[in-house]
N, C-alpha and C positions, 0 to 999 in steps of 0.2 A: 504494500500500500504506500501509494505514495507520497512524501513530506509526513507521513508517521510513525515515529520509533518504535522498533519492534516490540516493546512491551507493551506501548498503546495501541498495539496492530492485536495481538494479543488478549488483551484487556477487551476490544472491540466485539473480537469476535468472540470470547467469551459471554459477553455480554447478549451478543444476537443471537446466540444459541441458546442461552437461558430464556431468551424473551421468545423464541420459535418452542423452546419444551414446554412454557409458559402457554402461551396460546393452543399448543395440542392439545395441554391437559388440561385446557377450559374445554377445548371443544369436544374431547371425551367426555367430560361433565354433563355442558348442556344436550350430547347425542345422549345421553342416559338417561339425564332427566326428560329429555324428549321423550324416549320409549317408555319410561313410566305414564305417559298420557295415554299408554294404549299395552291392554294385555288380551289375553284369549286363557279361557279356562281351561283344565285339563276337560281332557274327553273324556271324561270317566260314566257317562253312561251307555257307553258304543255298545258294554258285551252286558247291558241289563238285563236281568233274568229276575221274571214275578215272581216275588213272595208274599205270603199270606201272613199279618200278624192276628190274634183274636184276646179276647178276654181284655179289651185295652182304656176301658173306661175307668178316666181319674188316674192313669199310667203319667209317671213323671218321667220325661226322654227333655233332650235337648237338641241345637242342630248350629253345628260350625258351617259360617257360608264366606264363600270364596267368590271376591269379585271380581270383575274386568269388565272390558268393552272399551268406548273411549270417553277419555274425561273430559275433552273441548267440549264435545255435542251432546255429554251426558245420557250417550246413549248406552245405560249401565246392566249386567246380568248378574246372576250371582245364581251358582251352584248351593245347594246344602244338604249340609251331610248327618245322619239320623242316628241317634243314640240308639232307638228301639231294639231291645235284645240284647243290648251290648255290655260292656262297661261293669261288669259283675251282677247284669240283671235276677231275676230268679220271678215264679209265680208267686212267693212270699214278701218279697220286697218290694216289688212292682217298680224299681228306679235303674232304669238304666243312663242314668247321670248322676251319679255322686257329688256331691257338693266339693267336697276336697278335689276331684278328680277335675271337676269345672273348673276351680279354681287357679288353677297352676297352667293356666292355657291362654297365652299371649296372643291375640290377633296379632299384634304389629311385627310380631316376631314370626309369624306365620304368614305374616302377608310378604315379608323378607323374602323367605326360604320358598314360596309358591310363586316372586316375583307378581304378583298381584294388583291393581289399584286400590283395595281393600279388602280385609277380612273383620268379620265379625262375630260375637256370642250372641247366639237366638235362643235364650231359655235361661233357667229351667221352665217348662211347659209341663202342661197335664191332660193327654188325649181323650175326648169326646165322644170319639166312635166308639163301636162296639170290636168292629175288625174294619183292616184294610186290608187292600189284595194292589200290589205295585210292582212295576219293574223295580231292582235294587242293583247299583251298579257297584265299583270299587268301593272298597273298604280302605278309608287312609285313617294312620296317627298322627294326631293333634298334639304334640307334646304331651300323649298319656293316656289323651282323649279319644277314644275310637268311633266314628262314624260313617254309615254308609250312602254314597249316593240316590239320592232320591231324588231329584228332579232339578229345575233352571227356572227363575224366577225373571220377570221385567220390574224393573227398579224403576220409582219416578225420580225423575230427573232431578227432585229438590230433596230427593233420600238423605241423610244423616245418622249413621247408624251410631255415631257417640254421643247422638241425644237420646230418651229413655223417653217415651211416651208424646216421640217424634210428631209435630203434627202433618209434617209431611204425608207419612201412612195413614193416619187416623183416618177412616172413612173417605178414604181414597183408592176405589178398589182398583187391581189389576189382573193380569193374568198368570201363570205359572203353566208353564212345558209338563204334562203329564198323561198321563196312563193309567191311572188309577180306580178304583174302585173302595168303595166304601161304606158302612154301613152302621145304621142305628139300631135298635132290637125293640121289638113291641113291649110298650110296659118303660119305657126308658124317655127321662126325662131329658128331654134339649134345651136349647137356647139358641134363639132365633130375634135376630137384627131387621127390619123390615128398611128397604130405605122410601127415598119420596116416590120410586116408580111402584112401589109394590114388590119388590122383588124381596123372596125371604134367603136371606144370607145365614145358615145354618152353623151354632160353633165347629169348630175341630178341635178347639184347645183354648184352656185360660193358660195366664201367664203370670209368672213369678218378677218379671224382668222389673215392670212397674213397682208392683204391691207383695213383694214377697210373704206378707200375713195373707193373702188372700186365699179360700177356700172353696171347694165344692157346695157349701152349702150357702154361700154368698151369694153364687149365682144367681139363688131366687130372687133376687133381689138387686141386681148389679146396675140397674138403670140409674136406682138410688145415687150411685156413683161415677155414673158413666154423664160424661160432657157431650149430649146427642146433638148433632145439630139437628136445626129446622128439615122438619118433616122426617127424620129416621125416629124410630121408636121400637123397642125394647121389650119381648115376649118372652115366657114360657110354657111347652106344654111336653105334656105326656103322651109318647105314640101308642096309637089304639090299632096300627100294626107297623112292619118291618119298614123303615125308611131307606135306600138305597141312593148314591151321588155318584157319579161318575165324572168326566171329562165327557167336550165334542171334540172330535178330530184333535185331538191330542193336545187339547187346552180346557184350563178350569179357572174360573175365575176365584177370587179372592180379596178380601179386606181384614182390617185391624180396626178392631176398637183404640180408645186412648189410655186404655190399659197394657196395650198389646195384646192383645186377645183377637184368635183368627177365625175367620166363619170364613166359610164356604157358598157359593151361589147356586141357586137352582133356579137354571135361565133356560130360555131357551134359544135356537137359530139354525137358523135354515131346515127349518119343520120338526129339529131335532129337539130333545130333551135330555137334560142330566141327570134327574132324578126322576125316581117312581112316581115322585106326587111333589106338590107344593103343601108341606105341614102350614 
């Protein structure tokens, strides 16, 4: 270089070479932080195979869910994965979610290790039906946690799953990817959300996430504590026979109370039906 002494010749291009490893390893950074704007879930319900659970009314399960999609367009999915059976369940215990066993299970540390746009705890929850009959795909551990594949959910857009009785979800229904079947038993008391169309949005499950005091026998009474908006309104009854829900073409609608608490739709479209009857 010339009119530079070679130790400012030196010095120079030390310097431009720090400031070129410098600018790489920004632009590593923002190419990474870019790819966190967009993930893809695993595939884990490719090799689903139906099974049957029964006896599941007032059963405590929980469900780790695994997010992606892209985060500009907030066009978000999220897998979730089912304690049912698991986790040291038994016919005497009825909890296949332990409390301790929940406990010790980091979404952010999971959303790490899945490379994810987020993960979340969905429970403890207490099942409604009597049986369900579902495809069930991979079985992964949760740091301890064990749950299996059970279906693919559409997120609203304004979802927040580190708010706790989100009003995002509250009576904002959506759909969920399934296959499913399910059922109530004659003689068995439900709980049934009606919204403004009439449509009766049947429980599947209360929840712990909110009101962890809350209880099966609450229910009768949950409206007491439920923030309804305008025009939904709050039933229960006793079936005087066998209720039955399903999916259409491999979709089932869904909503939350502002408890967290999930019911079920019995809609119908394109001449189809979900359910045996509207209770």
């Amino acid at each position: 270089m010339k009119g530079i002494g070679r130790s400012k010749a030196v010095a120079l291009t030390a310097l431009l070479g720090a400031a070129l490893l410098g600018a790489y390893a920004t632009a590593e950074q923002n190419m990474a932080e870019q790819e966190k704007l967009h993930a893809t879930l695993p595939d884990d319900g490719k090799d689903a195979k139906v099974m049957r659970f029964a006896d599941l009314n007032n059963y405590r399960y929980c469900e780790f869910v695994l997010i992606a999609g892209d985060a500009i367009t907030k066009d978000l999915k999220a897998s979730f994965y089912n304690s049912t059976d698991l986790n040291g369940a038994t016919t005497a215990n009825r909890d296949s979610c332990p409390q301790a066993v929940w406990d010790k299970v980091d979404p952010e540390t999971v959303k790490k290790q899945y490379d994810m746009l987020g993960a979340f705890k969905n429970g403890p929850r207490f099942w409604m039906y009597d049986w369900i009959e579902l495809p069930v795909g991979t079985e992964r551990d949760f740091m301890g946690y064990h749950g299996r594949w059970m279906g693919v959910v559409t997120l609203p857009k304004n979802f927040d799953p580190k708010q706790k009785g989100s009003t995002a979800l509250a009576y904002a229904p959506t759909t969920v990817a399934r296959k499913s079947k399910q059922g109530y038993a004659k003689g068995q008391t439900i709980f049934i959300l009606d919204d403004p169309n009439g449509t009766p949005w049947i429980m599947q499950a209360y929840s712990h996430i909110v009101d962890p005091t809350l209880k099966y026998d609450d229910l009768k009474t949950l409206d007491a504590k439920l923030k309804l908006p305008p025009g939904w309104k709050y039933r229960v009854k006793v079936l005087e026979q066998d209720l039955g829900i399903g999916a259409i073409n491999g979709v089932a609608r869904v909503v939350q109370d502002d408890l967290e608490d999930t019911y079920n739709a019995c809609f119908e479209e394109a001449g189809e039906t979900n359910c045996t009857y509207k209770p």
